[in-house]
N, C-alpha and C positions, 0 to 999 in steps of 0.2 A: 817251313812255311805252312799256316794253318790255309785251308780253304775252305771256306764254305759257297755253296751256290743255293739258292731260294728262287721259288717260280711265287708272282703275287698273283694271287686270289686265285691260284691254282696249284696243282701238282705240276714238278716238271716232269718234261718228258724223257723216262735214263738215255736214252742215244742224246740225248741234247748236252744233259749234265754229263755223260762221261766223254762227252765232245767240247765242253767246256774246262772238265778238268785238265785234258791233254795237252789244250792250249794255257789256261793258267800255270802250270809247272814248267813250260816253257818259259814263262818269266821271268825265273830265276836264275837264267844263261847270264844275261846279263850284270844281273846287282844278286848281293847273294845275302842280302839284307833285311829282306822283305820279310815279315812278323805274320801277317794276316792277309787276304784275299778274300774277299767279299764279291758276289755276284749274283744279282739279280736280274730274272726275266719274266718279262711281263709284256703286253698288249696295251701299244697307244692306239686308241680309236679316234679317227679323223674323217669328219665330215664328207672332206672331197676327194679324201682318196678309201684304199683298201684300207684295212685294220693294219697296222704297224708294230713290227716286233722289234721289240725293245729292252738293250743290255747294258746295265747299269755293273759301274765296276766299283768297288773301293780298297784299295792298298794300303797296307800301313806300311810304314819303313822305318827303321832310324836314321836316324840322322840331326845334324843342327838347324837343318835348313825349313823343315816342317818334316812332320811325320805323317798324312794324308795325303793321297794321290787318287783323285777321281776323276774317271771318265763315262760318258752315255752316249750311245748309238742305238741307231735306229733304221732297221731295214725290212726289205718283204719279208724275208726267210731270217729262222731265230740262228743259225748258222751263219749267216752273212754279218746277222748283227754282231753274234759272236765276235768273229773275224775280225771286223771293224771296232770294237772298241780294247780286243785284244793290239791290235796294232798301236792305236791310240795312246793306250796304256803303256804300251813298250817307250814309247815315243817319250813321254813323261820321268820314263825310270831312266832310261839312259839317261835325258836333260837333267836330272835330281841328280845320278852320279857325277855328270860333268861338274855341275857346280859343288858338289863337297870336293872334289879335285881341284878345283880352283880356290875354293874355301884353302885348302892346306897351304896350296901352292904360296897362297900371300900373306902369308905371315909377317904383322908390321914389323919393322924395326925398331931397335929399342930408341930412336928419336921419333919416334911413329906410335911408340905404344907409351912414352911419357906425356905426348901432345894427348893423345884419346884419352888418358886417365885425367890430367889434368880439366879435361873437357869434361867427363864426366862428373871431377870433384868439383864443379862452378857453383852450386848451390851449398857454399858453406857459410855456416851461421857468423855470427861479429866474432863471438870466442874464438872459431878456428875449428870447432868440431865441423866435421865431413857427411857423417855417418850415424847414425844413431839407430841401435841392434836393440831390440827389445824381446824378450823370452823368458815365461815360469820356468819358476825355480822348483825343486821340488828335494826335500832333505835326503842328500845321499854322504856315504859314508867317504872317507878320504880315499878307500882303496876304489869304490865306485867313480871316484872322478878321476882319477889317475888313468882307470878304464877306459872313461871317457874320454878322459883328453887323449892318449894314443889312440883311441880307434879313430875321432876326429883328424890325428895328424896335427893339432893345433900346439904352440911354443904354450900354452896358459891356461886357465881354466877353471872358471868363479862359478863357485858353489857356493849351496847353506850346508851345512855340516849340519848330520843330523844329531849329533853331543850336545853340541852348543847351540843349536841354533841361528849361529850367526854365519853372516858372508863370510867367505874363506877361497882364498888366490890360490891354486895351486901351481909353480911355474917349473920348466925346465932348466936346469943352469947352463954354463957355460960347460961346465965339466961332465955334464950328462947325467948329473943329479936333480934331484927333486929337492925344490923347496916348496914353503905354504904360505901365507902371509895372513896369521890371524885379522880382523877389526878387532880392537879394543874400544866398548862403545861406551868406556865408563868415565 
């Protein structure tokens, strides 16, 4: 986990920041996920009360569910605010782990995941196309696409040949050979 801490429109003060680190590294008891830690301190000034110190947090995480996690507090002492938006923060990451746990947990069933596809494919044209992929092309050789297609993991794989110029199928067979499928455009 990276961390950084910034004081705005000021220097911060080292007993603060390495009061702030102690507690940031503590957040990773938790979720052991966390990419980046962002933290800022700064001074809200308020009318009717004392000047206000104030700690701005931001988290990255992975995950499906979002990868941003932000929190802000606000106290007398830049330590209390600390405290308070380290809490806050905690509070968040545990809730983001619960739900990828429940994320996993409900895996549709296959009469659950034929319903959502089918929902998904509701916007198909009169023909019967679903889908329509569009992507330059750019002349690669047959050993480049072959390339291509295992490192995709993909059964297929239309290319321009860069020989001929023209489109060219490259496919898997059944036997775990390679075939190609020239155009003949004459």
């Amino acid at each position: 986990m990276e961390i950084l801490i910034q004081a705005k429109k000021s220097a911060a003060d080292p007993q603060i920041k390495a009061y702030a680190q102690a507690k940031l590294e503590k957040l990773a008891r938790h979720f052991d996920h966390i990419l980046e830690a962002r933290m800022e301190l700064g001074t809200d000034k308020n009318k009717s009360l004392e000047n206000m110190k104030v700690a701005e947090l931001t988290v990255h995480v992975t995950g499906r569910t979002g990868n941003i996690l932000k929190a802000a507090q606000s106290a007398a002492h830049m330590n209390e605010a600390v405290d308070l938006v380290i809490d806050k923060m905690d509070r968040q990451i545990r809730h983001h782990k619960e739900k990828l746990k429940d994320h996993r947990r409900s895996r549709p069933t296959a009469s659950q995941a034929q319903m959502a596809s089918a929902a998904v494919m509701s916007p198909v044209r009169p023909n019967g196309v679903a889908r329509i992929k569009r992507f330059k092309m750019k002349p690669m050789s047959e050993d480049q696409a072959r390339q291509e297609m295992d490192d995709l993991g993909h059964a297929f794989f239309l290319f321009l040949n860069e020989d001929s110029q023209e489109l060219n199928l490259l496919y898997r067979r059944g036997d775990g050979s390679l075939g190609l499928v020239e155009a003949d455009l004459s």
